[in-house]
KOLVEXLUM-629061 format. One line per field, with one value per atom (N, C-alpha, C): z, x, y; residue number from 1. Coordinates in pm, 1 decimal. Each point is the difference from the previous one (the first is absolute). Example, Ala and Ser with C-alpha at 12.3 -4.5 7.8 and 13.67 -1.06 7.14 Angstrom:
2
w c(780.0|0.0|0.0|-72.0|6.0|73.0)
u c(1319.0|-89.0|90.0|-35.0|82.0|-77.0)
v c(-569.0|119.0|120.0|105.0|119.0|109.0)
num c(1|1|1|2|2|2)
END
This chain:
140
w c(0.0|0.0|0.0|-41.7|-75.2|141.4|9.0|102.1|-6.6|-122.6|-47.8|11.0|-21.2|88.7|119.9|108.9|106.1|79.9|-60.9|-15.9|9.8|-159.0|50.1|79.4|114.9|76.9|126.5|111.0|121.9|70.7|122.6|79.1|129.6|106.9|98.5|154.3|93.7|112.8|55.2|1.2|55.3|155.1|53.3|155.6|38.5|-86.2|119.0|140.3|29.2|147.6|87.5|90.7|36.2|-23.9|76.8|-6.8|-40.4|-23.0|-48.0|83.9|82.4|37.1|-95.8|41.1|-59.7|-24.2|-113.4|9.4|-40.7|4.9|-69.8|-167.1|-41.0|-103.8|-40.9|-161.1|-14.3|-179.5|58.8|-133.1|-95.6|-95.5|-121.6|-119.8|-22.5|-172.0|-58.7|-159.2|-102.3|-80.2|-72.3|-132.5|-125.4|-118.0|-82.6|-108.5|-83.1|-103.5|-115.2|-120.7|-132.0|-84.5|-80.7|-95.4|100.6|-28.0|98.4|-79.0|-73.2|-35.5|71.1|56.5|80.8|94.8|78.7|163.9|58.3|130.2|168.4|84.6|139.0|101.6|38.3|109.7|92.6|70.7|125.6|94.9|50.7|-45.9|41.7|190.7|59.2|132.3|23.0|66.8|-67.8|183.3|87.2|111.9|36.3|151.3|18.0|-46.4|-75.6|17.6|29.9|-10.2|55.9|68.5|-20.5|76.7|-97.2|25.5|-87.6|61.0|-44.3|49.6|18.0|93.1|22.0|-149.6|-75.0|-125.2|-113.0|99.4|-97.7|-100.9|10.6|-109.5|67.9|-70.2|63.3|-51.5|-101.5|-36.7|-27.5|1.1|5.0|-138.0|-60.4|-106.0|25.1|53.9|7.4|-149.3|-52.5|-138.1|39.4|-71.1|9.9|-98.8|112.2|-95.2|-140.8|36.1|-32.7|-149.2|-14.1|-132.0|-30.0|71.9|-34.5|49.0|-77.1|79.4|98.4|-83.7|98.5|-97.5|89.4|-29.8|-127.2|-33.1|-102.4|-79.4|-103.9|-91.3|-132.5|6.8|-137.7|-13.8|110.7|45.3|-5.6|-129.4|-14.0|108.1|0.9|117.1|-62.3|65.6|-31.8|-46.8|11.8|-35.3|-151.5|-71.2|-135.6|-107.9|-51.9|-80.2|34.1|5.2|118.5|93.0|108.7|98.8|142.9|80.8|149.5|101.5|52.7|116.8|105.1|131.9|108.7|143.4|2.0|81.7|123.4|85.1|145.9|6.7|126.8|-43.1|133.2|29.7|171.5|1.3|83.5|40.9|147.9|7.6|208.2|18.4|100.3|20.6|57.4|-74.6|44.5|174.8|93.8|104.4|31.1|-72.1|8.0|-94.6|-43.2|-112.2|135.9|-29.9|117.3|46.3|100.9|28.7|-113.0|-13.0|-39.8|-144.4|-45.9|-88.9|-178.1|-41.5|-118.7|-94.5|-121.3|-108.5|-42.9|-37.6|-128.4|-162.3|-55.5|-118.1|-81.1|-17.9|-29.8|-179.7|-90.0|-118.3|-141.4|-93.7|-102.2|-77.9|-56.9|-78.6|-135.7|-151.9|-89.2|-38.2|-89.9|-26.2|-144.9|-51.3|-142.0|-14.7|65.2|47.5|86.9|-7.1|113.2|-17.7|160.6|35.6|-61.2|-72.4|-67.3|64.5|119.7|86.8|67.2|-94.8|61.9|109.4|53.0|130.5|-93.0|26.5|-102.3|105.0|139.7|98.8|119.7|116.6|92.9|129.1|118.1|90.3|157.8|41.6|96.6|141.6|90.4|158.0|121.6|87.2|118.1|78.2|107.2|117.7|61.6|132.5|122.4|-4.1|75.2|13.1|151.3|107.9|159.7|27.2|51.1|64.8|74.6|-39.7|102.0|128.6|122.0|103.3|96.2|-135.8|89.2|-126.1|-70.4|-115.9|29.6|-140.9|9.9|12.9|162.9|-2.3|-121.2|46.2|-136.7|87.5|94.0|83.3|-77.5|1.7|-50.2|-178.8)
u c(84.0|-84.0|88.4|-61.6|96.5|19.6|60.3|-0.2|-163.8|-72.6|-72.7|-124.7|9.2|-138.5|-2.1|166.4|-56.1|-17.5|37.0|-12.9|-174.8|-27.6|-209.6|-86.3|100.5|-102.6|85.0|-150.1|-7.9|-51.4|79.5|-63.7|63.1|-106.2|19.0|-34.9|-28.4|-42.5|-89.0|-120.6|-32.4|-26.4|14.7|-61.3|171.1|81.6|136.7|11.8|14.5|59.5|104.7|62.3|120.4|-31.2|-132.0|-24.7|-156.1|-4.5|-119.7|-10.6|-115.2|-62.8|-59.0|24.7|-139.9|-118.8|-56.5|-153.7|-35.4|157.2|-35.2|-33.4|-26.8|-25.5|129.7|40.4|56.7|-10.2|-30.9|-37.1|106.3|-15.8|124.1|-109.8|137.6|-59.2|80.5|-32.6|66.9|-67.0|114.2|-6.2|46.8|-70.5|100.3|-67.9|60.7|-20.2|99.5|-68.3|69.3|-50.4|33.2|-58.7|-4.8|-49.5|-28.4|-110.9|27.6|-83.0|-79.8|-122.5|-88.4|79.0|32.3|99.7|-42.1|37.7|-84.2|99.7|-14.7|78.8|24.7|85.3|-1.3|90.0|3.7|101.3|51.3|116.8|77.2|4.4|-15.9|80.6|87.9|125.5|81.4|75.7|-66.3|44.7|137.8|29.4|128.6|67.5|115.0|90.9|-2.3|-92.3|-18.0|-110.3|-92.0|-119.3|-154.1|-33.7|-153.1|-130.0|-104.7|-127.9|-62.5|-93.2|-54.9|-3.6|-48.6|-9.7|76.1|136.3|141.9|75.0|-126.6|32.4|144.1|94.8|104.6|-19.9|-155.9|-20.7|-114.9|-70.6|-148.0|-45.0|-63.2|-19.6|-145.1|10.3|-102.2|-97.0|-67.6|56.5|-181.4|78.3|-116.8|-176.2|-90.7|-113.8|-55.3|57.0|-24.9|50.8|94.4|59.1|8.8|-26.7|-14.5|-96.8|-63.7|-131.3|14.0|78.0|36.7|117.2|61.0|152.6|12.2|-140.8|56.9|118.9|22.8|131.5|-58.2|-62.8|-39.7|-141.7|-8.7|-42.4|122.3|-103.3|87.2|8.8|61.5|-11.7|-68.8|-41.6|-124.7|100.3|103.1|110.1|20.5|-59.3|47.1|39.6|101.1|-9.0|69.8|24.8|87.1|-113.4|19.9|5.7|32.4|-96.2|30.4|-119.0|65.9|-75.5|30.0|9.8|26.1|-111.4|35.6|-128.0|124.0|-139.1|70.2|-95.4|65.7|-49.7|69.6|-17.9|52.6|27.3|52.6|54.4|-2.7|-101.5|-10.3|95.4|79.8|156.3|-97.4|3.4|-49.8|44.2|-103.9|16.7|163.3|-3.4|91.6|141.3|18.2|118.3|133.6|105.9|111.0|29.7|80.5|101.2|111.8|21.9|91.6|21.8|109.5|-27.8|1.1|-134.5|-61.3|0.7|66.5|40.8|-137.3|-55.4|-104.2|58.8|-73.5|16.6|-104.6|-27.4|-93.7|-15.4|-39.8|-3.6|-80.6|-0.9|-78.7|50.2|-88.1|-15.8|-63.4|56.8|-40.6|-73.4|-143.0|-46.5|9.4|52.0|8.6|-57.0|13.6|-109.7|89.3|-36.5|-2.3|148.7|46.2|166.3|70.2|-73.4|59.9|-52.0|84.5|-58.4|133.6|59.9|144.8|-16.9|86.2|-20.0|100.6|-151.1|63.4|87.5|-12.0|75.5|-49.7|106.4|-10.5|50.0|-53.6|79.0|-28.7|117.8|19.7|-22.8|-69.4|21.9|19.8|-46.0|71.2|-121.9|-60.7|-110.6|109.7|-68.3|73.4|-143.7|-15.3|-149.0|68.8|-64.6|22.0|-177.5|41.2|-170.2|-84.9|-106.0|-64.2|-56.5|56.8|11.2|-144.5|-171.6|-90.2|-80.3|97.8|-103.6|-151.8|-50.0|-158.3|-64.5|-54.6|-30.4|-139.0|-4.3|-145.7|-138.3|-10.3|-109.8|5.6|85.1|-67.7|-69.1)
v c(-116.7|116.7|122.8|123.4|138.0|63.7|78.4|115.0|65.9|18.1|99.3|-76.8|-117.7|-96.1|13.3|24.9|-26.4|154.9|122.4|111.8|1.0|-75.2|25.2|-89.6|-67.7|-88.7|36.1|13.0|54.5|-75.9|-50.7|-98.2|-12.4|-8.7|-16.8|-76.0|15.2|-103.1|120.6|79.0|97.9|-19.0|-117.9|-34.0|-64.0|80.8|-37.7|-0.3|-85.4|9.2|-82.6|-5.4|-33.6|-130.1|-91.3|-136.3|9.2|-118.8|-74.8|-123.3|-7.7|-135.8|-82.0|-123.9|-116.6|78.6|-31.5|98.2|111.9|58.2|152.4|11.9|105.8|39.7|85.1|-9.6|77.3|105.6|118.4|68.9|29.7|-21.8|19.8|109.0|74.2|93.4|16.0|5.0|-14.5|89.6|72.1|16.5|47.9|2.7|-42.1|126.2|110.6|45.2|-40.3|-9.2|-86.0|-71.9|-58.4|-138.0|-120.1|-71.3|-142.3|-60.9|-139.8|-55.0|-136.3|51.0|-112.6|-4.2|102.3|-23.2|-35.3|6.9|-17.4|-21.6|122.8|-49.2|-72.0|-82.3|-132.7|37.7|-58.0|4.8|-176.9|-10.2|-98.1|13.3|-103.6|7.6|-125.7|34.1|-91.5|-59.7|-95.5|-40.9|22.6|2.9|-51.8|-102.6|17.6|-161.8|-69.0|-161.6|-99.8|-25.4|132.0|1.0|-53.4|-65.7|-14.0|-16.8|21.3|6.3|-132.9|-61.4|-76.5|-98.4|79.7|-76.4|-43.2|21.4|4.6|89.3|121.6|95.9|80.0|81.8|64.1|155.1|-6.8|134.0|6.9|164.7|-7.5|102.4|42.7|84.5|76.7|112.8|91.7|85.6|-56.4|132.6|116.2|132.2|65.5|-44.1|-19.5|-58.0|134.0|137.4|64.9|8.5|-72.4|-17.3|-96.5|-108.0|-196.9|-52.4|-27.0|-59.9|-102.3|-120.6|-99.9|-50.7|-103.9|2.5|-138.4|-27.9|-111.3|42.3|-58.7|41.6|27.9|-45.9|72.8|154.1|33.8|104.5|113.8|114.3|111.7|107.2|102.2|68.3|138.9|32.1|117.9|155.4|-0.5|114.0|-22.6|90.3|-27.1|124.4|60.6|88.4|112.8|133.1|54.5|54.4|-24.2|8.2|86.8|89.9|52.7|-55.3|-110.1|-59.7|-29.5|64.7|-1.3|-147.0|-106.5|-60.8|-65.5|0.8|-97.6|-123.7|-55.0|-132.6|-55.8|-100.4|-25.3|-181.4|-42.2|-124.0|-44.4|-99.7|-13.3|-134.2|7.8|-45.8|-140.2|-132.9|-71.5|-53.5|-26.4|-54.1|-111.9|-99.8|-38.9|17.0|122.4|19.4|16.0|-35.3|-16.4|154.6|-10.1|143.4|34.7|133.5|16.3|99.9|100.8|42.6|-1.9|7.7|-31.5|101.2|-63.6|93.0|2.9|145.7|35.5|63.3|-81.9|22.0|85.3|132.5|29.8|57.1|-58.6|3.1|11.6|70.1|77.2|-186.2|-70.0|-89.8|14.5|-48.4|8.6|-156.0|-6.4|-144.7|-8.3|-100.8|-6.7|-146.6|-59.5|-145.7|-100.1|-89.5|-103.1|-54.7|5.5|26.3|84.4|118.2|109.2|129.1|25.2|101.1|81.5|32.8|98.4|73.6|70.9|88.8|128.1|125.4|126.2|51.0|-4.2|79.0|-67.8|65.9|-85.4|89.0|-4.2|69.4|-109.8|51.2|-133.5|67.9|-48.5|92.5|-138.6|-37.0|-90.0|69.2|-99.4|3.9|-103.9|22.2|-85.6|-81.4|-123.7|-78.7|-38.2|25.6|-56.1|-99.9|-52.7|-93.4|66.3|-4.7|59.0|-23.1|79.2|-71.8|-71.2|75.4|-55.1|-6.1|-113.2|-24.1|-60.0|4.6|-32.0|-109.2|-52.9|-143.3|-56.1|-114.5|-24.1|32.4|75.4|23.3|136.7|86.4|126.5|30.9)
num c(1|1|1|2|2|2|3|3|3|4|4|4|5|5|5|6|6|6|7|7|7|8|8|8|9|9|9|10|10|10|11|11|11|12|12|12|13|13|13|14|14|14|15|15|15|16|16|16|17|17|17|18|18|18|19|19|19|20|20|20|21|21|21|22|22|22|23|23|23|24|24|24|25|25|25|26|26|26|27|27|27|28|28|28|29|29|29|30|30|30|31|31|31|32|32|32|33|33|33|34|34|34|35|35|35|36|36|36|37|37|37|38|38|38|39|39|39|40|40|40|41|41|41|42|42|42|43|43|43|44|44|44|45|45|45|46|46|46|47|47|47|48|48|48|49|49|49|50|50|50|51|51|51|52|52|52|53|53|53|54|54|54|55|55|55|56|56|56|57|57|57|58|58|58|59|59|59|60|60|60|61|61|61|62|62|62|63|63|63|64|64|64|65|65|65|66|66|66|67|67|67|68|68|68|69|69|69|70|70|70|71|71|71|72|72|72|73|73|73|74|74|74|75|75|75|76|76|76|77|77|77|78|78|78|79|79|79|80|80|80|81|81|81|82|82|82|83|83|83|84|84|84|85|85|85|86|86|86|87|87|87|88|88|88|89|89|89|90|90|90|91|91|91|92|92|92|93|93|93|94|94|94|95|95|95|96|96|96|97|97|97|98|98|98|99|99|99|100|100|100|101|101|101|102|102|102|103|103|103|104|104|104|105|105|105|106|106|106|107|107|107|108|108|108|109|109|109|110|110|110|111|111|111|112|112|112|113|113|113|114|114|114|115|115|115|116|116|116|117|117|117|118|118|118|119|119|119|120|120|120|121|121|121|122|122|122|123|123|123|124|124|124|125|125|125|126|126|126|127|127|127|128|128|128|129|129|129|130|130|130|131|131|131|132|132|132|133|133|133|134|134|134|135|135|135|136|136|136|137|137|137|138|138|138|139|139|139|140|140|140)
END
């Protein structure tokens, strides 16, 4: 990706904060002015080293519904043509995801079809994830 792609894409964690518990939510925005054919945001989250989720995953993929409907693959992304679109879009830190700090990947995606989905730009930030110390029993 150019300097000048990543010059027209803006992205960030808007609910930064030092830590994140189990449970939290976390708001992300993006955006992107330019050509982009059939785009759509997504946010990579990318575990600690050696760490994986109940379900073996070691990474999770948030993408904005606002520009992807849903994440099949052969689903285009609603960004098409040039382009000024600013959207947020959020991620709740599943209950059991481990401690520790988690790379985000937050990224402007192009669809040209199925496993043909480049990344036009990309910007990277880091959350801490700690447990939460009075998580939610199944009574509430």
């Amino acid at each position: 990706m150019s300097d000048e792609e990543n010059n027209r894409f803006k992205a960030r964690i808007v609910s930064k904060k030092e830590n994140y518990l189990t449970g939290d939510t976390v708001l992300f925005e993006a955006a992107y002015r330019g050509p982009v054919h059939q785009g759509f945001y997504d946010v990579e989250v990318i575990l600690p080293p050696g760490s994986r989720f109940k379900s073996g995953s070691k990474r999770f993929w948030a993408w904005d519904p606002h520009t992807l409907r849903d994440p099949w693959p052969n689903r285009e992304g609603e960004l098409n043509g040039d382009v000024n679109v600013i959207s947020r879009w959020s991620w709740k830190i599943p209950d059991d995801a481990p401690e520790g700090i988690y790379r985000i990947a937050m990224r402007i995606y192009e669809h040209f079809g199925v496993n043909n989905r480049p990344v036009l730009a990309e910007i990277e930030d880091i959350i801490m994830v700690l447990p939460d110390p009075e998580p939610p029993t199944d009574s509430q």
